[in-house]
C-alpha positions in Angstrom: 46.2 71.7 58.0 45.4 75.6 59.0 48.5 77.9 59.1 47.4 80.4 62.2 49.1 83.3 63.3 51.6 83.0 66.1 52.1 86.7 67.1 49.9 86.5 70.0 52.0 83.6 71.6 54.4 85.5 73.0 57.1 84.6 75.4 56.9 87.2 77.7 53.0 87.9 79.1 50.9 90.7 78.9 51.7 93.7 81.2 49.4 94.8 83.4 47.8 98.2 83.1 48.1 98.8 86.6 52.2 99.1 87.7 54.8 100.9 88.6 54.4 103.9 85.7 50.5 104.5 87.3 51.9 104.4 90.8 54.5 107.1 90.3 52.0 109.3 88.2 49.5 108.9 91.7 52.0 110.1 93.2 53.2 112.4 91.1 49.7 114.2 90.7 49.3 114.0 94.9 52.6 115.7 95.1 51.2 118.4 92.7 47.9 118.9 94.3 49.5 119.4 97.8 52.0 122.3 96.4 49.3 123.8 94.3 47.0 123.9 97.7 50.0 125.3 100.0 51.0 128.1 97.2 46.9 129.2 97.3 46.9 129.2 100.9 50.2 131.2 101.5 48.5 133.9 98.8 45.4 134.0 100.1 47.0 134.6 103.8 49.4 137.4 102.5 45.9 139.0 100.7 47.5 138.3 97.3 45.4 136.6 94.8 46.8 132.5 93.9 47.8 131.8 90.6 45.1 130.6 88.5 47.3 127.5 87.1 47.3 126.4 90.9 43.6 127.2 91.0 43.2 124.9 88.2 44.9 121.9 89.6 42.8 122.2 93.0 39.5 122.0 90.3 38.6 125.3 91.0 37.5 127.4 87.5 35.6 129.9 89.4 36.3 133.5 88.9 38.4 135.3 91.4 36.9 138.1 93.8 37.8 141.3 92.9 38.6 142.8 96.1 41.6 140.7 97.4 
């Protein structure tokens, strides 16, 4: 008789790696994408220059102008 390990015969099944956690942190980063872009574009109307943490989350690593 062979004794074999029964720890992968669990009761409950495998989660999935797709659920409700990756769903709110979609929208959690869409949410954060669309304040970072509004807070550039309301600096960038009133000639002030955006805060480069909101630059970053809209992918942009560029160096700012130095005229603004």
């Amino acid at each position: 008789m062979v004794d074999l390990p029964v720890s992968n015969l669990s009761r409950t099944p495998a989660r999935p790696s797709f659920g409700i956690a990756k769903a709110l942190a979609n929208v959690s980063g869409f949410f954060a994408q669309m304040g970072a872009a509004a807070r550039v574009s309301r600096a960038v109307e009133a000639r002030r220059a955006p805060n480069p943490a909101d630059l970053r989350i809209l992918g942009i690593d560029a160096p700012l102008p130095r005229n603004w």
